[in-house]
C-alpha positions in Angstrom: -43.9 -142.0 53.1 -41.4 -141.3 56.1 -38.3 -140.7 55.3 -35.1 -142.4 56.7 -33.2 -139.5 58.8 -30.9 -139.7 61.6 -26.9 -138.9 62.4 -24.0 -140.4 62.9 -21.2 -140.3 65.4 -18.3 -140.9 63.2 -14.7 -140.7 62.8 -13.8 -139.0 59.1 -11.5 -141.6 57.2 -11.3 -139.1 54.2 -10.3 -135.9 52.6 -13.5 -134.1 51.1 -13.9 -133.9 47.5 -16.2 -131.4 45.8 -18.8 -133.6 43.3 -21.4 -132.1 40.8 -24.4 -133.9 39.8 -25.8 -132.7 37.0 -30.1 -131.7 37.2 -31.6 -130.4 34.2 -30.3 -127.0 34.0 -28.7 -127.2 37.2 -25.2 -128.3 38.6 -26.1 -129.0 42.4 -22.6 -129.8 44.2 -21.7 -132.0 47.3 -18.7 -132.4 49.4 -18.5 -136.0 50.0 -16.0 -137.8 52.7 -16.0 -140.9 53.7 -16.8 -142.0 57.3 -16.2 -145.0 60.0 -19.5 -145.9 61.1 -19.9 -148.8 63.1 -16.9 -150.2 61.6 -18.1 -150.0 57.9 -16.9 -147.4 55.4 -20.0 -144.9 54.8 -20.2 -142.0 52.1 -21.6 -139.0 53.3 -22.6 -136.1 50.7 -23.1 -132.5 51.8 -25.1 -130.2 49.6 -23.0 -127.1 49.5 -24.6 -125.4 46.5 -25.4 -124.7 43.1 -25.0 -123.0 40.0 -28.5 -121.7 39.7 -28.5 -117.8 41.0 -32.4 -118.4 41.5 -31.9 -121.7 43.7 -29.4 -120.9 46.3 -28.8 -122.7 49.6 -29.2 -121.1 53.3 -27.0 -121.5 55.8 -25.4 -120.8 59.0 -21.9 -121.5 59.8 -21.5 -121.3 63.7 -18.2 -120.9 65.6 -19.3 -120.6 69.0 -22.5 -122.9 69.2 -24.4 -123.4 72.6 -27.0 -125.4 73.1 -27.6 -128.5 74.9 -28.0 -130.7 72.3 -24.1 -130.8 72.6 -24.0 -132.3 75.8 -27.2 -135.1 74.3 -24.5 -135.9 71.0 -21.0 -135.8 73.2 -23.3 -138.5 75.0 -24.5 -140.4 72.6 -22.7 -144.1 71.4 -20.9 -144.0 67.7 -22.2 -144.9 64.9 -25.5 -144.3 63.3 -28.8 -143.3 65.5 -32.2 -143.2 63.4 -34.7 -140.4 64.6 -37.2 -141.1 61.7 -40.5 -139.9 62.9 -39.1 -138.0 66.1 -40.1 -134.7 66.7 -37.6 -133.5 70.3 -34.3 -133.2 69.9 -31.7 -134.8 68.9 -33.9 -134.6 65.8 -33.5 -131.3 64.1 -36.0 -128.9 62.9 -34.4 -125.6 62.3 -37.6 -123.7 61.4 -39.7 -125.0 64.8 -37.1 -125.4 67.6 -35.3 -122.5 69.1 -31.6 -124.4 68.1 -30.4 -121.5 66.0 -31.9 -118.7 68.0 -29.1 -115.9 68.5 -26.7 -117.6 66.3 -26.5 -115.2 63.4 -28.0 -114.4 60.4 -29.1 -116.9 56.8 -27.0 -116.7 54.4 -27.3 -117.5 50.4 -24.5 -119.9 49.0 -22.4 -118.5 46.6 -23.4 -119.5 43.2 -21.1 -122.1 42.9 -18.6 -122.6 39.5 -17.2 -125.6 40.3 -14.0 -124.7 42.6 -14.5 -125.6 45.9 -13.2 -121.8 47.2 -16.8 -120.8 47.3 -19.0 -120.9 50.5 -20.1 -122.9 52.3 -18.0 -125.7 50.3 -14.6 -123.8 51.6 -15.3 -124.0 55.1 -16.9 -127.0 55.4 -13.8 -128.4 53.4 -11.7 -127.2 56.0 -13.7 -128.7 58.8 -14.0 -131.5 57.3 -9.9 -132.2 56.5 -9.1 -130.5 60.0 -11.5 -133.7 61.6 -9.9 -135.7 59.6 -6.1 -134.8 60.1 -6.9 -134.5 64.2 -9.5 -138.0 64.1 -12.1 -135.8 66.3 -16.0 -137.2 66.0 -18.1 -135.6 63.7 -21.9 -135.3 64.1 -23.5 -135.7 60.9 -27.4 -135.2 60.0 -29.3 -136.7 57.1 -31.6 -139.1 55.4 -29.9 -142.7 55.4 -29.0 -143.9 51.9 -31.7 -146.6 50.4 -29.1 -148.7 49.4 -25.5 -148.7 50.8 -24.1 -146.8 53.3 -24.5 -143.4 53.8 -26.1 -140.3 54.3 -27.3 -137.4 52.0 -30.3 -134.5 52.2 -27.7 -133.2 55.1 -29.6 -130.0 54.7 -33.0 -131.7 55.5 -34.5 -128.2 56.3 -33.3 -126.8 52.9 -37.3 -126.1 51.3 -36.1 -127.1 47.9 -38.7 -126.8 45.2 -39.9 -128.4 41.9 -38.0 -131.8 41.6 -36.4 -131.5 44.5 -39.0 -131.6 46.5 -38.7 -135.4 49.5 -42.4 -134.8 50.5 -45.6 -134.3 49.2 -47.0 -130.6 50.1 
């Protein structure tokens, strides 16, 4: 089954708020903001981490990004663009593509306890108000909600395991 994925070009229309969802043994936990896509209010929620010390999240926070996808997104009309089943950029693969060569090093998420003064959740927070407050367009890249409107899986190159898992192996 193919999966729903794509971005939006958005304006932010909210603060973020950290949210856990409870799985199993776990607490995974999601900043979620809401967004002006197309003119209808969308949720968007951003996996920042969990509680689990054996199921942490990798990630790269990049100040100084270079690349010329920028100029491709900068380009690109608001609102929502669906990239199910393409492989070339704009569509991300993180793993395949040379997008994040020479930008740093992995990182493990904090384990997270619920305060959203861990990272990633505090600087993404941050980003996310600071777009907000300043109404600046926001690029944001996931799996389209089933039902409703929104986006989640914003990590789609996490390689989650167990129950977590979106495709078959």
């Amino acid at each position: 089954m193919t999966l729903a994925y794509g971005f939006v070009k958005a304006k932010v229309t909210s603060e973020p708020k950290l949210k856990p969802s409870h799985h199993g043994h776990e607490t995974q936990y999601h900043l979620h903001c809401n967004l002006d896509v197309d003119g209808e209010q969308w949720d968007v929620a951003i996996n920042v981490g969990t509680n689990d010390a054996d199921d942490l999240l990798k990630y790269k926070l990049v100040f100084d990004f270079r690349h010329p996808i920028i100029q491709t997104l900068a380009a690109a009309a608001g609102g929502s663009q669906d990239l199910t089943g393409q492989r070339k950029l704009p569509a991300l693969d993180f793993l395949r593509s040379n997008l994040l060569d020479n930008t740093g090093r992995w990182r493990d998420s904090d384990v997270m306890d619920g305060s959203d003064d861990t990272e990633p959740a505090a600087t993404l927070k941050r980003l996310l108000s600071r777009a907000h407050q300043e109404n600046r367009d926001v690029y944001i890249f996931g799996r389209f909600y089933a039902q409703g409107d929104g986006l989640h899986d914003v990590h789609l190159n996490q390689g989650s395991s167990k129950g977590f898992i979106h495709r078959r192996r």
